[in-house]
C-alpha positions as CSV (number, residue, x, y, z in Angstrom):
1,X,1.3,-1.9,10.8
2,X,1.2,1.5,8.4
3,X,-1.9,1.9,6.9
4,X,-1.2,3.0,2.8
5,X,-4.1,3.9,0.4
6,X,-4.6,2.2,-3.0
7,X,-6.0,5.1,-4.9
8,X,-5.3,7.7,-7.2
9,X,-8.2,9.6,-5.9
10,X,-7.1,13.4,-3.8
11,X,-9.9,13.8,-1.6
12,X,-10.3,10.3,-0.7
13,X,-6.3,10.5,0.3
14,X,-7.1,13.8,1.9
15,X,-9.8,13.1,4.0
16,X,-7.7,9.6,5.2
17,X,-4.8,11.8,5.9
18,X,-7.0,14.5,8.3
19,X,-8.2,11.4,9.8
20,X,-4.4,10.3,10.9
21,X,-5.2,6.8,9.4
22,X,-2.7,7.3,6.3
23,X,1.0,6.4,6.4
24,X,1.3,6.4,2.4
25,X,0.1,5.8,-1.0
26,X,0.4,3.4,-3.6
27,X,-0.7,3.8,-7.2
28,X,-0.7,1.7,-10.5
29,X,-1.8,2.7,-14.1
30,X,-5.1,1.3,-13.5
31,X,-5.7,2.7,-10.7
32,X,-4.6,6.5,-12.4
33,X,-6.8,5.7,-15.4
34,X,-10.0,5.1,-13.0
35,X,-9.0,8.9,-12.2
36,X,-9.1,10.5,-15.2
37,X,-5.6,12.5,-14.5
38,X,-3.0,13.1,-16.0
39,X,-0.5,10.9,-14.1
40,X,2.7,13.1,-13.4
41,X,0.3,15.8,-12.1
42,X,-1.9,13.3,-9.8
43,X,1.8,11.8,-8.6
44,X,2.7,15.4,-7.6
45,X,-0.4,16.1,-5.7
46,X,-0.4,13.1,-3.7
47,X,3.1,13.4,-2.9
48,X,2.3,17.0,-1.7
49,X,-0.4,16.0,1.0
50,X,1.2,12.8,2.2
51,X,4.3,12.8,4.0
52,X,5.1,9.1,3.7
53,X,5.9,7.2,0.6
54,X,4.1,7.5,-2.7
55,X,4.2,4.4,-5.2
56,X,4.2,5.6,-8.7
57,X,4.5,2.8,-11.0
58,X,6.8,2.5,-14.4
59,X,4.9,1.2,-17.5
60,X,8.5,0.1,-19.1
61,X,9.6,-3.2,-19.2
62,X,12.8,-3.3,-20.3
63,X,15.8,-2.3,-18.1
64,X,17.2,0.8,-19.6
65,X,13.4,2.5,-20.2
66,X,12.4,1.6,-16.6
67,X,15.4,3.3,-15.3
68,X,14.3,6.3,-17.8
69,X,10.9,6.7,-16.3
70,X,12.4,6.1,-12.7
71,X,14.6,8.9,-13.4
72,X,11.7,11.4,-13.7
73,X,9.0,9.9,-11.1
74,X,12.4,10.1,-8.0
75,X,12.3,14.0,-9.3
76,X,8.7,14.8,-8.3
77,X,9.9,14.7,-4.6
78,X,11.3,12.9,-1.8
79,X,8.8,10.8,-0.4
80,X,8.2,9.0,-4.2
81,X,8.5,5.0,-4.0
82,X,9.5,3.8,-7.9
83,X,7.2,0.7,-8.2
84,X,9.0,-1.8,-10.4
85,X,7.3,-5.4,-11.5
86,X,8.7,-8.6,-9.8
87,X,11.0,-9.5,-13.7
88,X,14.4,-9.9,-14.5
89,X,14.4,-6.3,-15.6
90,X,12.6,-5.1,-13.1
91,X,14.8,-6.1,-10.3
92,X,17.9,-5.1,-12.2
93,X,16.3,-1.7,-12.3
94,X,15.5,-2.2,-8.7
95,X,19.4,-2.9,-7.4
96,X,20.0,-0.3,-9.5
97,X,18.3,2.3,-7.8
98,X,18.2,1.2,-4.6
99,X,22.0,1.0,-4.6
100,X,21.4,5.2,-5.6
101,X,19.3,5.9,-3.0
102,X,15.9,5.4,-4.1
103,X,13.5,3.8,-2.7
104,X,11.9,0.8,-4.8
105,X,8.0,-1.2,-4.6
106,X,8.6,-4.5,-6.2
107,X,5.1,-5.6,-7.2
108,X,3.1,-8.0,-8.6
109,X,4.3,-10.8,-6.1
110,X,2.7,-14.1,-5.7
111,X,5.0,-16.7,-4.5
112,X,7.5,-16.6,-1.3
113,X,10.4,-17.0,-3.9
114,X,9.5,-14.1,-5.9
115,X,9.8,-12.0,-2.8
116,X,13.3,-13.7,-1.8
117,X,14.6,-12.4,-5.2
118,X,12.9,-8.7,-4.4
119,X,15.0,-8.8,-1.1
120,X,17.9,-10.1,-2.4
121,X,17.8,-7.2,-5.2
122,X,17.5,-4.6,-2.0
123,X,13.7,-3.5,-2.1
124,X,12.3,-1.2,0.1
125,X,9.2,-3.2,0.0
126,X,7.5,-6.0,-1.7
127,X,4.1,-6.4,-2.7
128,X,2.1,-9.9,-2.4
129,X,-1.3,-9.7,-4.1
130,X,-3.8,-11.7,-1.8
131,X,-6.7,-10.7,-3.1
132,X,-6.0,-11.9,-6.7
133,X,-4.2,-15.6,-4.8
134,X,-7.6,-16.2,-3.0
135,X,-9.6,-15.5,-6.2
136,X,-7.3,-18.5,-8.1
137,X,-8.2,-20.7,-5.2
138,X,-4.7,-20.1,-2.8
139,X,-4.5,-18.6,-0.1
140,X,-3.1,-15.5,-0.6
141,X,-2.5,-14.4,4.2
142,X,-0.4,-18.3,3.6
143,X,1.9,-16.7,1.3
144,X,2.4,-13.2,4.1
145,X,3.2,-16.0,6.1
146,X,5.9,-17.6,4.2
147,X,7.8,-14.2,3.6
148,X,7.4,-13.1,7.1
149,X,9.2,-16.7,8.4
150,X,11.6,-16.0,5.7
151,X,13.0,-12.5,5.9
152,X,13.0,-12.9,9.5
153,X,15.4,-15.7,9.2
154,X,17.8,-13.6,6.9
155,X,16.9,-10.2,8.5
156,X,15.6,-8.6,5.3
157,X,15.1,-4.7,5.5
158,X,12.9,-5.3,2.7
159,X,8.6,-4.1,3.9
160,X,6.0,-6.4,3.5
161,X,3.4,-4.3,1.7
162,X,0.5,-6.0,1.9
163,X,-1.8,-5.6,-1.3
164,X,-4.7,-6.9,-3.3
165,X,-6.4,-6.0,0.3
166,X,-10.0,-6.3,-0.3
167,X,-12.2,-6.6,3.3
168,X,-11.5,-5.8,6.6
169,X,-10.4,-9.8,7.5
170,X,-7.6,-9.3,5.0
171,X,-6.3,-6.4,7.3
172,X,-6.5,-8.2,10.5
173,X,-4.8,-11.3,9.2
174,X,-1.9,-9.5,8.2
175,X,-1.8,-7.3,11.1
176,X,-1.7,-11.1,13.0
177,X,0.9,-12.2,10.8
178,X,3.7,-9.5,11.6
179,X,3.2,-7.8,7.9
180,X,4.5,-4.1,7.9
181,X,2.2,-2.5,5.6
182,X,-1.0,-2.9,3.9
183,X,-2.2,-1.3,1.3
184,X,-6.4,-1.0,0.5
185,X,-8.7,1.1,-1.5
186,X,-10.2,4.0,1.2
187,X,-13.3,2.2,0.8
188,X,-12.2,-0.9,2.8
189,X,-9.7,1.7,5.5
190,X,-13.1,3.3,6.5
191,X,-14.9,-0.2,6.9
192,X,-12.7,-1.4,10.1
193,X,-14.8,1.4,11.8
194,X,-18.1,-0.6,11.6
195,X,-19.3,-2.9,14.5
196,X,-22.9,-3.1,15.0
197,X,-22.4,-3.0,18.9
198,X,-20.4,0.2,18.5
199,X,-24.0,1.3,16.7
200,X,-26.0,0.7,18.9
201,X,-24.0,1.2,21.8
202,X,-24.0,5.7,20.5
203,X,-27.9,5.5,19.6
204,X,-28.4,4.6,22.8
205,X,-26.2,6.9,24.7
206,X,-27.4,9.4,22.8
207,X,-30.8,8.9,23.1
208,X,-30.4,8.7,26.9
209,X,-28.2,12.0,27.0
210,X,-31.4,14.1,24.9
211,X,-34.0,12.6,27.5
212,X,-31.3,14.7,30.0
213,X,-32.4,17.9,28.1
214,X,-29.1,19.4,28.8
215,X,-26.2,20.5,26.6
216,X,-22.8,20.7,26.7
217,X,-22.2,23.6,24.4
């Protein structure tokens, strides 16, 4: 499963990225107004230090001005993913431009039907918010399972892009479930380090290698 970051933050994507734990970004306007950036500039960085793709979300909603905006976010660079929302106009803009070449993030999905229409319109991925299904009482890892069944019975090319991720369960469900990417804020990336056996298991290796008094460098 590729690991992408939901942030609009540089050294957060930086420091994931020296790690080789990043395989791409995503962004959304909220997520570039918690930056404070201007958005074409942020877009450009990110794009710069990450090799995989980089969501950048239109703000349109009509058909023509979402291919408007597309038009100048598929210039920044190659690696740039136009994120459209799951609407009639979004995934007319969608066939549209994947039928040019571009690569497309159909968002804002929360049923298994929504994301039939996104793969029937050609998108390179789809993304199912769990996070915001489990906080409305469903089960958002039940509706990664209804899309996985479902594009694997009609071979879909279309990524499931796993978002709304908020702990470290939501990432091992959908690593369980076949999903091919999730997407999570660094924050919750850096958490599936933390096992308090791991812990405990270096404190006391390294308290037993100090009572060695020796040194390895």
């Amino acid at each position: 499963m590729k690991f992408f970051a939901d942030t609009a933050e540089i050294k957060d994507i930086r420091e994931l990225a020296e790690a080789g734990l990043l395989d791409g970004v995503t962004t959304n306007p909220s997520l570039i107004k918690k930056s404070g950036r201007d958005f074409i500039e942020t877009v450009t960085e990110i794009a710069s230090v990450v090799s995989g793709p980089v969501s950048a979300e239109v703000v349109a909603i009509e058909h023509e001005a979402m291919m408007k905006e597309a038009d100048i976010l598929r210039k920044i660079a190659d690696n740039i993913v136009v994120k459209v929302p799951l609407t009639p106009a979004g995934l007319k803009t969608c066939k549209a431009l994947t039928s040019d070449g571009t690569m497309v993030n159909v968002t804002l999905c929360f049923s298994a039907n929504q994301a039939l229409l996104a793969a029937k319109a050609g998108a390179s991925f789809i993304s199912p918010f769990v996070g915001r299904l489990d906080d409305v009482g469903q089960p958002g890892m039940e509706l990664i399972a209804d899309i996985r069944l479902i594009y694997d019975n009609y071979d879909f090319a279309t990524e499931i892009l796993v978002a709304s991720v908020r702990n470290s369960i939501h990432v091992l469900d959908a690593a369980k479930l076949g999903a091919d990417v999730m997407t999570a804020p660094p924050a919750v990336i850096w958490s599936l380090f933390k096992h308090p056996l791991t812990d405990a298991g270096l404190a006391s290796f390294l308290k037993d290698w100090e009572a060695t008094g020796q040194k390895i460098a």
